[in-house]
C-alpha positions in Angstrom: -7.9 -21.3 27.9 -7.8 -20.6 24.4 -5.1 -23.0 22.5 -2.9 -20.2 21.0 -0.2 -18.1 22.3 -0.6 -14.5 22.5 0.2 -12.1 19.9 1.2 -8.6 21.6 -1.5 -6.0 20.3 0.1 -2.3 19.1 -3.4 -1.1 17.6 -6.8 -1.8 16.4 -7.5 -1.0 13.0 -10.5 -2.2 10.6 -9.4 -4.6 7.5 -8.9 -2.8 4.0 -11.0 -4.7 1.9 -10.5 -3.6 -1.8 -10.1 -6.1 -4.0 -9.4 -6.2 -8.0 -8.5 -8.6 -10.5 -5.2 -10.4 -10.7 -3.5 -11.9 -13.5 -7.0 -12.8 -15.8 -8.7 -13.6 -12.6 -12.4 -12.0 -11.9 -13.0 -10.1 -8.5 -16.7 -11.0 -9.0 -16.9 -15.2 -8.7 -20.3 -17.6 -8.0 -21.0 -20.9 -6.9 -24.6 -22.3 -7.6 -26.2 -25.1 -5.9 -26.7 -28.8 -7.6 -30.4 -28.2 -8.2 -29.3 -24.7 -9.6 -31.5 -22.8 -7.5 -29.6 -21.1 -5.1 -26.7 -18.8 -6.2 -23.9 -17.2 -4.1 -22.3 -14.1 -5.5 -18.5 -12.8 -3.9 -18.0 -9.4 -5.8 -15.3 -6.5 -4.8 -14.6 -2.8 -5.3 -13.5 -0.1 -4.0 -16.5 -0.6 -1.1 -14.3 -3.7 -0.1 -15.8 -7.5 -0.1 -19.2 -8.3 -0.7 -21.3 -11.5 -1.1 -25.1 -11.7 -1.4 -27.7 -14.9 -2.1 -30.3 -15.4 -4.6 -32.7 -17.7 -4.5 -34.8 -18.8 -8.5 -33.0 -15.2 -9.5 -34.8 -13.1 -6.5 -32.3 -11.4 -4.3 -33.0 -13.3 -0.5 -29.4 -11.0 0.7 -28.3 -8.1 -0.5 -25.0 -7.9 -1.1 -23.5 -7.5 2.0 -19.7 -6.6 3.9 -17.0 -9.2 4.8 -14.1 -9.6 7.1 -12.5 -8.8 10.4 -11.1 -5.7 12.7 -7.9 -7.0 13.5 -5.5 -5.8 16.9 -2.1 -5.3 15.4 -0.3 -8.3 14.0 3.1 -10.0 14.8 5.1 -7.8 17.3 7.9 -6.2 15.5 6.3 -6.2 12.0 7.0 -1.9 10.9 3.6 -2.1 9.4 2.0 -4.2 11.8 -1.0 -1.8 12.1 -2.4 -2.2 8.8 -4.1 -4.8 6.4 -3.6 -3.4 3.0 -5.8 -3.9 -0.2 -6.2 -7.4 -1.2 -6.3 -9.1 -4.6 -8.0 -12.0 -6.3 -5.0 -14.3 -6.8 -6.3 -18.1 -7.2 -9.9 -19.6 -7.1 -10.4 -23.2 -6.7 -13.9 -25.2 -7.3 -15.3 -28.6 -5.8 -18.0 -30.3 -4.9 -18.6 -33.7 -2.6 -21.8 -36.1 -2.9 -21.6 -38.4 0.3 -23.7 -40.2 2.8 -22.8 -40.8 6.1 -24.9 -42.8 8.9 -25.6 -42.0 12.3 -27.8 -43.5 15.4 -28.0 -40.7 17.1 -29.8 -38.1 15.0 -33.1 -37.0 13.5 -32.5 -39.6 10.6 -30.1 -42.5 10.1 -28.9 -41.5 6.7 -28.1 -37.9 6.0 -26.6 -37.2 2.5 -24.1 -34.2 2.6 -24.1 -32.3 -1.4 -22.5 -29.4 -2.4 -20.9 -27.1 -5.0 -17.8 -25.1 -3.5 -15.9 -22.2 -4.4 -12.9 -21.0 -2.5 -11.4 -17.4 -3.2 -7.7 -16.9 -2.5 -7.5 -13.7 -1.7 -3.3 -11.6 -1.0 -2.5 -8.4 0.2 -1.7 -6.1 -3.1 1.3 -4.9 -1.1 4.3 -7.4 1.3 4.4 -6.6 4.7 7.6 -7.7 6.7 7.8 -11.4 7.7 9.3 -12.8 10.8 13.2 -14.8 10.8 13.4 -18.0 12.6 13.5 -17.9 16.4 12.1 -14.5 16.4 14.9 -12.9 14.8 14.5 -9.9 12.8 12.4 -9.3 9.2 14.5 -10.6 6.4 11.9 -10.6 4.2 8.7 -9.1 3.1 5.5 -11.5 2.3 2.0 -10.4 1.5 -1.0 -11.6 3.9 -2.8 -14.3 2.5 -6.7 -15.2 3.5 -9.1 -17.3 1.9 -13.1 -17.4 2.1 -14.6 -20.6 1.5 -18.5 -21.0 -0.2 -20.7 -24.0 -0.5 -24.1 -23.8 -2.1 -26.0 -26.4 -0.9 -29.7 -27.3 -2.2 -31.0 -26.9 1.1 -28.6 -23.3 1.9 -25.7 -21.5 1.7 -22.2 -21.2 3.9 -19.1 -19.7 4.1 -16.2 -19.4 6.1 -13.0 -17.5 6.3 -9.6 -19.3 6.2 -5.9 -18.3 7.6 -3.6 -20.5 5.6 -0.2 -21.2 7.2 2.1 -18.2 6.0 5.0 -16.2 6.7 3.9 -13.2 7.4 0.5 -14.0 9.7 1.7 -16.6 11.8 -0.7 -15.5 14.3 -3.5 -12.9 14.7 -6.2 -11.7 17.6 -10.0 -10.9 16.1 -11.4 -8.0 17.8 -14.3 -7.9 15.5 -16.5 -9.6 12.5 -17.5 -7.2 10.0 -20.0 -10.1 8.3 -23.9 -8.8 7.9 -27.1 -9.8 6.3 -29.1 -7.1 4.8 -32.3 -7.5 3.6 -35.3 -5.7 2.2 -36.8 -3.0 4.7 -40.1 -5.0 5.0 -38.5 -8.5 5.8 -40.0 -10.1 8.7 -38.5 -12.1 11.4 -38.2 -14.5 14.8 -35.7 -13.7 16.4 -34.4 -14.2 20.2 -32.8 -11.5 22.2 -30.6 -11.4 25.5 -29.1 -8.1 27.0 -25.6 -9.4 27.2 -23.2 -12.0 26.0 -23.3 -13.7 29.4 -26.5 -15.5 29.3 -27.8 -19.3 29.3 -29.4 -18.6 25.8 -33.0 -19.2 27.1 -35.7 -16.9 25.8 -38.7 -16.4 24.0 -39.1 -15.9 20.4 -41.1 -12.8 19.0 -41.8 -12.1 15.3 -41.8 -8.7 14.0 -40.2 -6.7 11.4 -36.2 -7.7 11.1 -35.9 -3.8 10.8 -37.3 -2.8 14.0 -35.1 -5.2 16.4 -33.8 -3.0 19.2 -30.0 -2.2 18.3 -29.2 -2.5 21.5 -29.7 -6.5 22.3 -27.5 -9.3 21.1 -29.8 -11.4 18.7 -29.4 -15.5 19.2 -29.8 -18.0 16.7 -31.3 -19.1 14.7 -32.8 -16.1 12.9 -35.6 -16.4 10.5 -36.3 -14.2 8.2 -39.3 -14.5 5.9 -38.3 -12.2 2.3 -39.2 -12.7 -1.4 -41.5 -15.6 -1.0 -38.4 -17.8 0.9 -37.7 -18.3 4.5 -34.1 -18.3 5.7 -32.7 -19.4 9.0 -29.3 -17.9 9.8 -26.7 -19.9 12.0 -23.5 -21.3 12.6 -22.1 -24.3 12.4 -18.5 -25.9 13.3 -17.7 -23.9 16.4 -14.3 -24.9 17.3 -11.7 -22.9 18.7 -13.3 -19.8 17.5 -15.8 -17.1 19.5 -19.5 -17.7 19.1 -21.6 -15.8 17.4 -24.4 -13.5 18.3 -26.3 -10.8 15.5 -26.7 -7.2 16.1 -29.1 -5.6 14.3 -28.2 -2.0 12.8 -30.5 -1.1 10.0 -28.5 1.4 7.0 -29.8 3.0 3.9 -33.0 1.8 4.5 -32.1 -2.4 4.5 -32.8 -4.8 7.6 -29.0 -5.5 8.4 -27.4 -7.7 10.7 -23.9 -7.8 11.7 -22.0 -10.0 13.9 -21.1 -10.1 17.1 -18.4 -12.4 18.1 -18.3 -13.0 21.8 -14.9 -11.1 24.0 -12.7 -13.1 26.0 -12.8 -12.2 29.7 -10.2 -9.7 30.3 -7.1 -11.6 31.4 -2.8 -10.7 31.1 -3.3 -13.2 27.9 -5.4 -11.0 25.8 -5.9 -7.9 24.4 -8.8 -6.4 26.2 -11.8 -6.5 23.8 -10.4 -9.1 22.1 -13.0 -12.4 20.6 -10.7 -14.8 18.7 -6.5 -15.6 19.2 -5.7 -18.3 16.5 -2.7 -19.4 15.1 -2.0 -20.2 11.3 -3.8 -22.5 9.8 -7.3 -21.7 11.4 -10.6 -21.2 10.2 -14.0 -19.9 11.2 -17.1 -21.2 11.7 -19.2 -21.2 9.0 -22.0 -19.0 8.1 -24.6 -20.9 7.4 -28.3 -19.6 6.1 -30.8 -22.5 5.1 -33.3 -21.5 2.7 -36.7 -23.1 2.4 -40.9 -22.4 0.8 -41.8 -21.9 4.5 -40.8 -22.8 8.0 -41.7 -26.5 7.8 -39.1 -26.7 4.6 -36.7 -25.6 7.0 -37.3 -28.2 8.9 -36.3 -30.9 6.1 -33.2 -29.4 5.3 -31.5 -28.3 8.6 -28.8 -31.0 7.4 -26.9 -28.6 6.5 -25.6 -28.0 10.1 -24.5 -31.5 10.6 -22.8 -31.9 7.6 -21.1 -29.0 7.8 -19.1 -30.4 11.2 -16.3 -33.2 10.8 -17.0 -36.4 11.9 -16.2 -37.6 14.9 -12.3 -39.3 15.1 -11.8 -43.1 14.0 -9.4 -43.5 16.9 -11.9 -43.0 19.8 -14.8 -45.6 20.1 -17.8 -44.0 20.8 -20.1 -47.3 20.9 -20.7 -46.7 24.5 -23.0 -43.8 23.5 -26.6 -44.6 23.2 -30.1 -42.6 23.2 -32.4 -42.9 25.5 -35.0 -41.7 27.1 -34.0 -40.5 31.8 -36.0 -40.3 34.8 -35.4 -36.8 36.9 -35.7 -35.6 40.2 -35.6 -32.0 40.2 -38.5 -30.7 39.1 -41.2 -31.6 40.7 -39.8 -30.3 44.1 -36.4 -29.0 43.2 -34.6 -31.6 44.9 -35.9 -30.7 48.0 -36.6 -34.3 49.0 -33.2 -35.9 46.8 -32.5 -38.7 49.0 -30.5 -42.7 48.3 -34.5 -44.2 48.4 -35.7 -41.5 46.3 -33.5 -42.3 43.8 -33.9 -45.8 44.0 -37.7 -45.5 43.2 -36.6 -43.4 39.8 -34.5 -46.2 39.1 -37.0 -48.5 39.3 -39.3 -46.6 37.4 -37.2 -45.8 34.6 -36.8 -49.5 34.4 -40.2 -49.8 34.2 -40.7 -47.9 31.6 -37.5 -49.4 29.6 -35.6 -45.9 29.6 -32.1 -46.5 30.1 -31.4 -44.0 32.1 -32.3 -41.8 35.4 -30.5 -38.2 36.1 -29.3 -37.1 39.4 -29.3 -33.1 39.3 -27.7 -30.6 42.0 -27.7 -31.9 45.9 -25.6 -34.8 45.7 -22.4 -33.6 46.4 -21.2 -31.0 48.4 -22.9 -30.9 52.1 -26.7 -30.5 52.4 -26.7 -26.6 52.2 -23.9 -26.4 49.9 -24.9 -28.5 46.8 -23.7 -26.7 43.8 -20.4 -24.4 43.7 -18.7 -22.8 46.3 -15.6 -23.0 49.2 -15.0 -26.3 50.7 -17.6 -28.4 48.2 -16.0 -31.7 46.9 -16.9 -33.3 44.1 -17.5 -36.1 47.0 -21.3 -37.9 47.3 -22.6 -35.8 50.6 -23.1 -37.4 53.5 -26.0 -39.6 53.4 -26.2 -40.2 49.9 -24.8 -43.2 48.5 -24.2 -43.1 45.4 -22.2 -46.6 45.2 -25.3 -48.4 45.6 -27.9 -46.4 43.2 -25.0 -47.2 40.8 -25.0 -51.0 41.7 -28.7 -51.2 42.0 -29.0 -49.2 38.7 -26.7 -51.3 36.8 -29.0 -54.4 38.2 -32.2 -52.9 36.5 -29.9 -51.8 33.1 -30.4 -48.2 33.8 -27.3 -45.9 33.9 -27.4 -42.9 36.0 -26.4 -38.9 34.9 -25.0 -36.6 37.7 -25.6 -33.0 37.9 -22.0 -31.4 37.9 -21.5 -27.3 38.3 -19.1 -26.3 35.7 -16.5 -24.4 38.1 -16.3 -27.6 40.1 -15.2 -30.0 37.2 -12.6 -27.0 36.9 -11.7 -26.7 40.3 -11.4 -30.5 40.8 -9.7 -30.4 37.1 -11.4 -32.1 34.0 -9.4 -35.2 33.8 -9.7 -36.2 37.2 -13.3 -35.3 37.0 -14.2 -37.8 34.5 -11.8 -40.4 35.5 -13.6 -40.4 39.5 -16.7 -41.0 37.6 -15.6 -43.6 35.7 -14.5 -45.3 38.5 -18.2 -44.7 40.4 -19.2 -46.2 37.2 -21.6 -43.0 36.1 -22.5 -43.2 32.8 -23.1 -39.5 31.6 -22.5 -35.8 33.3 -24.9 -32.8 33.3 -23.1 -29.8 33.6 -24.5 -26.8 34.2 -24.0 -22.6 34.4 -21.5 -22.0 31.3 -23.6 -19.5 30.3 -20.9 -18.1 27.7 -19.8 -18.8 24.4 -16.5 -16.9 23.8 -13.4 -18.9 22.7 -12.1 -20.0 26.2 -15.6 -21.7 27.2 -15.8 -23.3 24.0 -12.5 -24.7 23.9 -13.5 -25.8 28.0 -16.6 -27.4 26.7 -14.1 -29.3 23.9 -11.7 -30.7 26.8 -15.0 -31.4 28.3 -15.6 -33.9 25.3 -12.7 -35.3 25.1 -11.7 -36.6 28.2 -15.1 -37.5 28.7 -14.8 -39.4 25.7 -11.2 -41.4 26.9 -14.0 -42.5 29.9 -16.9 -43.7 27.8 -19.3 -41.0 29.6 -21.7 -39.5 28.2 -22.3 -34.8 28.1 -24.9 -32.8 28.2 -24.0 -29.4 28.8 -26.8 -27.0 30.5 -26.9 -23.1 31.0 -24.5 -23.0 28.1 -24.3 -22.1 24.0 -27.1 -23.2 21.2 -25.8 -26.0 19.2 -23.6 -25.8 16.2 -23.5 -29.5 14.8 -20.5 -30.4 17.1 -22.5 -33.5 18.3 -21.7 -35.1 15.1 -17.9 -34.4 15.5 -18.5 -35.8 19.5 -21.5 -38.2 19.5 -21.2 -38.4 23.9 -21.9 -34.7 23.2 -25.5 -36.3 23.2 -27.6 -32.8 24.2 -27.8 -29.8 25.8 -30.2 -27.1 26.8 -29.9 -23.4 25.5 -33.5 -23.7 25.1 -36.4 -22.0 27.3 -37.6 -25.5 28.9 -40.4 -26.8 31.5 -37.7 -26.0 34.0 -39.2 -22.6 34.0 -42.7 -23.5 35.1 -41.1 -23.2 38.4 -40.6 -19.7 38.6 -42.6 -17.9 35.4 -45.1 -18.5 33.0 -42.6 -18.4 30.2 -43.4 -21.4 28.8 -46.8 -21.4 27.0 -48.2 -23.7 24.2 -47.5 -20.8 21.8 -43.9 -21.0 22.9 -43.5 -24.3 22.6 -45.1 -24.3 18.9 -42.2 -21.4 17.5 -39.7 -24.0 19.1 -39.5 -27.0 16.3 -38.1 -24.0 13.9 -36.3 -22.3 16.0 -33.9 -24.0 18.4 -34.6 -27.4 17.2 -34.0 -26.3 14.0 -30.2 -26.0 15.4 -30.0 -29.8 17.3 -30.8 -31.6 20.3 -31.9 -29.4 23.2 -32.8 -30.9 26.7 -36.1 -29.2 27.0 -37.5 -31.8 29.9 -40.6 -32.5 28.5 -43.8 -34.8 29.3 -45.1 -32.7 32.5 -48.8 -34.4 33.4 -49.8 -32.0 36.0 -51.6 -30.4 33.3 -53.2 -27.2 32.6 -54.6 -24.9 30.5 -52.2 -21.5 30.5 -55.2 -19.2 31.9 -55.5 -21.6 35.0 -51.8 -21.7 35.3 -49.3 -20.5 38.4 -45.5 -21.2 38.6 -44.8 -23.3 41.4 -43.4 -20.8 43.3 -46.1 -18.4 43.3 -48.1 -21.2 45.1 -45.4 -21.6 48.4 -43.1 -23.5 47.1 -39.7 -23.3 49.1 -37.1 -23.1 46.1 -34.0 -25.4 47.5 -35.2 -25.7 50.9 -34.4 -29.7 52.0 -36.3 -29.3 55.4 -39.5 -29.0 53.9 -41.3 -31.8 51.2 -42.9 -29.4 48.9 -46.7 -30.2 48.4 -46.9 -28.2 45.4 -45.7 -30.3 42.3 -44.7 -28.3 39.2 -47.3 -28.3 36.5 -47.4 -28.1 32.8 -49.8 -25.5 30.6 -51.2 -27.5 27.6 -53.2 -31.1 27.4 -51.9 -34.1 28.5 -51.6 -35.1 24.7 -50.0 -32.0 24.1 -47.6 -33.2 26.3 -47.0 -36.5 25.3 -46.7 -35.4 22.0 -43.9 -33.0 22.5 -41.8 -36.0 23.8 -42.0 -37.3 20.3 -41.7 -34.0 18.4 -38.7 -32.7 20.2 -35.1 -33.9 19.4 -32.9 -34.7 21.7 -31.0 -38.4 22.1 -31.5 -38.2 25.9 -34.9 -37.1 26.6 -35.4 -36.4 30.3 -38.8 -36.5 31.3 -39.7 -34.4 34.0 -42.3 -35.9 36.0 -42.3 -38.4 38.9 -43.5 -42.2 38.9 -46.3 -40.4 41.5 -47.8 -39.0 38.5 -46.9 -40.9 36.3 -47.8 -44.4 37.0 -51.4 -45.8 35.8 -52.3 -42.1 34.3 -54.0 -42.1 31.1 -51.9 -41.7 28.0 -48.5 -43.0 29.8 -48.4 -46.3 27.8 -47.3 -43.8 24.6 -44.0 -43.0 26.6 -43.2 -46.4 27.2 -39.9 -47.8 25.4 -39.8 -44.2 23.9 -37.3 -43.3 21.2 -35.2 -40.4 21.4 -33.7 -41.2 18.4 -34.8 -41.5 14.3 -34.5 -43.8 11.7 -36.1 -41.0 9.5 -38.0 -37.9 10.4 -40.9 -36.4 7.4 -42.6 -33.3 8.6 -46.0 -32.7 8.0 -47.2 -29.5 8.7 -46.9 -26.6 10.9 -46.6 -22.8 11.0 -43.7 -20.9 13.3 -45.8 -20.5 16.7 -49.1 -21.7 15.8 -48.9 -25.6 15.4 -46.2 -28.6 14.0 -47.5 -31.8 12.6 -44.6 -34.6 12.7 -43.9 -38.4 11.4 -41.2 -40.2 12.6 -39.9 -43.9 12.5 -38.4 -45.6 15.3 -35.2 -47.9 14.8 -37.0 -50.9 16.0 -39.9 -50.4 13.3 -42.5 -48.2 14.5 -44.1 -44.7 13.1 -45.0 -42.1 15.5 -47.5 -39.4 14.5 -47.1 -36.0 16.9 -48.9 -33.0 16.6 -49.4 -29.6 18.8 -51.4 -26.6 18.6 -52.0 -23.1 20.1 -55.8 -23.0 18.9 -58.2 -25.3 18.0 -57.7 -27.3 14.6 -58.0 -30.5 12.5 -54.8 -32.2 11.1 -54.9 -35.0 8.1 -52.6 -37.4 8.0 -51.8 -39.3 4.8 -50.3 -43.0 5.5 -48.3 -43.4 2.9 -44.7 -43.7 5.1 -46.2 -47.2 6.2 -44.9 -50.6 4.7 -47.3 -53.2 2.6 -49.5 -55.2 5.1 -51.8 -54.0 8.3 -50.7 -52.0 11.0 -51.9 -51.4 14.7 -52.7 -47.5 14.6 -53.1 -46.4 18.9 -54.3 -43.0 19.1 -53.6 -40.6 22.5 -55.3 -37.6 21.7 -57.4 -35.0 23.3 -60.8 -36.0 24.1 -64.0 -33.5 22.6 -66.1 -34.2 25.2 -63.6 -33.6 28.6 -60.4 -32.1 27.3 -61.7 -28.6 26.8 -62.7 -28.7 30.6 -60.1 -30.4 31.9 -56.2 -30.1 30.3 -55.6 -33.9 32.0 -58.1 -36.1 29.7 -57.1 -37.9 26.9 -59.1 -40.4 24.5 -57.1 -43.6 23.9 -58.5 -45.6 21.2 -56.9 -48.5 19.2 -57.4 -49.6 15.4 -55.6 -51.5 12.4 -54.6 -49.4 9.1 -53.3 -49.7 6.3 -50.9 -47.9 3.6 -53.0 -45.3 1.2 -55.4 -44.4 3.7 -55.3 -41.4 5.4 -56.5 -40.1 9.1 -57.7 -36.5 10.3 -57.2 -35.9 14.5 -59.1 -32.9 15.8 -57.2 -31.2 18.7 -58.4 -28.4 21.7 -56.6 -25.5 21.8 -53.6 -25.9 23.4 -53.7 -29.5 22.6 -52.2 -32.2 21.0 -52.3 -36.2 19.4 -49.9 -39.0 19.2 -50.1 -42.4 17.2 -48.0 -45.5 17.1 -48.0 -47.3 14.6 -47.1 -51.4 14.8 -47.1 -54.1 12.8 -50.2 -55.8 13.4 -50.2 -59.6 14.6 
């Protein structure tokens, strides 16, 4: 439910955007970033609002339309139909220089600078007001709206702001009219769906941003490669608001975007067509573009989207969130063998391995052929499955358990009795699944989700649903989700390829945690790969033990290595303790972080190959790298402390690996600061090192 009332529509009309100055004030303003590189421009005419971004002087986007299209306002206001011209009337300027710390993030320490402008912005002409109770108009007041800039060193945002007022108490958003143009030649990666119901999981495919079919909704982030700079267009701060998708609708030449906020579904409380219903005060997302050299400079400043999120409140204790690293059972055989002593053995091997934690996906509740969603399921362990003692056994080995949850049956059950069953089951995080929507009802759901959630110390990770936004700063148990194309789809296609997996680091991780599954080691090379159920697999069939275990196209290094490179505070691992116990290169997942003191990219290229270093909590470095092709990597030591330090090396081998995708070379040596090491990888491979103090 969205968390307004509704506002009776009379007509849908586009915003009149004019704007001129007021009273000695400039209709043209600009806010520049501390390093005094970046510069955003508002300007206004006759063509309405405008705002554009340059980057050393060079124009990265064009100046380019603002605003909304509106359904009529209050009911009963005579001109309710109409958003007249608006004036300059006040502009305020700020700035903030903080740090704030976090356990639960890419780095520990994230410092949050900016320059900020805010443009008050009032109808040139009153409209009629509302009395008190709903009485008639006894006055007239002009609309008032107010766009919000900060230029940050690492990018730029904005977002638009509906003080409390008299005269727009209330609104519904049928439309944005934001867009990014940008030179005819810019090129781009960008993500595509058909409609706004989707799980967000696709490829990414570069191209020219000019010839994107007009027809698709784009997903984010978008990068867009122009005047020597590379920008990555997002959002960040979803709350009460629609999500946002990009259409792409090229004019006068220019690459232009334009957004797309996602509809309500039709319902007696809203206007059909109708994406946002707020009450005064309310404010958008923001609009966020980072700006970097290349791809990997993205990668160090994707801050931004954190920052831009409030922190989480002071009055709920969020201690009982903590990263970790989770056994899984479904997709090696897709549950089709999820029994009590199954899970018991995942258990045991995620204490092995000293992850905390061991995720129980769909089959558990319900009745055996009923396991998801659906007429007379309960949210009740099925029979035979006894979920009191994995939870007992579990808590003896200090591992918690995750339960798969379909969405409709935490609504169906009702979210507060949801959370408050599995707090008394003691389960210490939820998996829910099949959102797949991001208008302003699911995003509020996913909200309640969070907080209730949060009143029972469990743990969210929300699957099938909306990118991130940063909102896991604001609700740490918010501790990942998926809207990313993961291994779970070496089931059914061969989606997921090594030259996939390398555009992934700037795309969707670029955004936040994702819950990709990683660390497969039924490895293959993609030419000698099939999707498991192309080879007989029985998809959700319990009365048969599947002998055909999903694999994983890349090296075994590769895979290990995208364990380390991707971010998410609970990393799942895919595979089973039959595969996983005494291989070769296992010993680099054990006690594995999945979260950063500090992360320092090294190198990389958007779908070719990503060279990482990150530092542990507890002390330790970890060097990742993947490729598509065949190539050498240098590493500089220079992030490593005075004294010697125990380098262990998983990489591929030269001699086996390019015959067979399983072998890795393990080797063992001590370094030291100032030197530097070069690691040769196969196509479609991969290296790891961890570094250790020495004895």
């Amino acid at each position: 439910m969205v968390s307004s009332k509704n506002i009776a529509a009379l007509a849908c009309v586009a915003v009149s955007l004019s704007l001129r100055a007021v009273d000695g004030l400039d209709a043209r303003q600009s806010v520049v970033s501390p390093d005094g590189r970046l510069e955003i421009s508002f300007a206004a005419g006759e063509d309405g609002m405008r705002w554009s971004l340059l980057r050393d002087g060079k124009v990265l986007v064009k100046p380019s339309a603002m605003g909304f299209r509106f359904a009529a306002g209050n009911p009963g206001d005579k001109n309710a139909a109409e958003f007249s011209s608006m004036k300059v009337v006040g502009v305020r300027r700020g700035g903030a220089d903080s740090t704030w710390e976090t356990s639960l993030y890419r780095r520990g320490k994230v410092r949050d600078r900016y320059n900020e402008l805010v443009v008050e912005l009032e109808e040139t002409e009153a409209r009629a007001g509302r009395g008190e109770l709903g009485q008639a108009a006894v006055e007239r007041f002009p609309r008032r709206m107010d766009i919000v800039f900060r230029a940050y060193d690492e990018g730029a945002a904005f977002r638009y702001s509906f003080p409390l007022q008299k005269a727009f108490d209330g609104f519904e958003i049928l439309d944005e009219l934001t867009e990014w143009r940008f030179g005819p030649d810019a090129m781009s990666w960008t993500t595509t769906y058909e409609s706004e119901r989707t799980s967000q999981e696709a490829q990414y495919v570069r191209g020219t941003l000019a010839a994107v079919d007009p027809s698709k909704y784009i997903g984010m982030p978008v990068l867009v490669e122009t005047q020597g700079s590379t920008i990555a267009l997002c959002e960040a701060a979803l709350f009460d608001w629609a999500g946002l998708f990009y259409r792409a609708a090229p004019a006068g030449g220019d690459a232009r975007l334009v957004a797309s906020l996602s509809k309500i579904p039709p319902s007696p409380a809203a206007t059909a067509g109708t994406a946002v219903i707020a009450l005064a005060p309310a404010v958008s997302p923001w609009r966020v573009a980072i700006v970097g050299d290349d791809e990997v400079d993205l990668l160090r400043k994707n801050d931004i989207i954190a920052n831009l999120n409030p922190p989480p409140d002071p009055s709920i204790d969020f201690t009982f969130v903590k990263p970790g690293a989770s056994t899984w059972d479904w997709w090696v055989e897709s549950n089709n063998s999820l029994s009590t002593g199954l899970t018991m053995d995942l258990v045991d091997f995620a204490s092995e391995m000293g992850w905390p934690y061991h995720t129980i996906d769909g089959g558990w509740y319900g009745f055996a052929r009923r396991p998801n969603h659906g007429p007379n399921v309960r949210l009740e362990p099925r029979q035979g499955f006894d979920l009191q003692r994995i939870v007992a056994h579990a808590r003896e080995k200090g591992v918690g358990i995750w339960v798969w949850i379909h969405w409709m049956e935490i609504e169906d059950t009702g979210i507060e009795e949801t959370f408050s069953r599995l707090q008394k089951w003691g389960v210490a995080g939820v998996k829910t699944d099949f959102l797949e929507r991001q208008d302003q009802e699911m995003v509020n759901w996913c909200e309640r989700v969070c907080r209730a959630a949060a009143r029972c110390g469990i743990m969210v990770n929300f699957h099938g649903s909306f990118k991130s936004t940063g909102a896991e700063r604001t609700w740490p148990n918010m501790i990942t989700r998926e809207a990313v194309l993961g291994n779970e789809m070496n089931i059914f296609r061969k989606f997921v390829t090594p030259a996939h997996c390398a555009t992934l680091p700037f795309t969707r991780f670029l955004l936040g945690p994702a819950d990709f599954t990683p660390g497969g080691f039924g490895n293959v090379y993609s030419k000698d790969f099939v999707a498991q159920i192309a080879k007989g697999h029985r998809y959700g069939d319990e009365t048969d033990r599947c002998p055909h275990w999903a694999e994983e196209m890349g090296t075994r290094a590769h895979a290990i290595a995208q364990c380390i490179q991707f971010d998410s505070p609970l990393m799942t691992l895919c595979d089973w303790p039959g595969r996983y116990r005494g291989a070769d290169g296992i010993e680099a997942l054990r006690r594995l972080p999945a979260s950063w003191k500090d992360t320092r990219p090294v190198a990389g290229k958007c779908g070719e190959f990503y060279a990482v270093v990150r530092e542990s909590h507890d002390g330790r470095f970890y060097f990742a790298a993947t490729t598509v092709t065949a190539r050498t990597v240098d590493l500089p030591l220079d992030f490593l402390g005075e004294g010697s330090w125990k380098m262990t090396v998983y990489a591929d081998d030269p001699v086996r690996t390019p015959s067979d995708a399983k072998a890795v070379s393990i080797s063992e040596r001590n370094v030291a600061r100032g030197g530097s090491e070069r690691f040769t990888l196969c196509g479609e491979g991969g290296a790891v090192a961890v570094f250790e103090r020495a004895p």
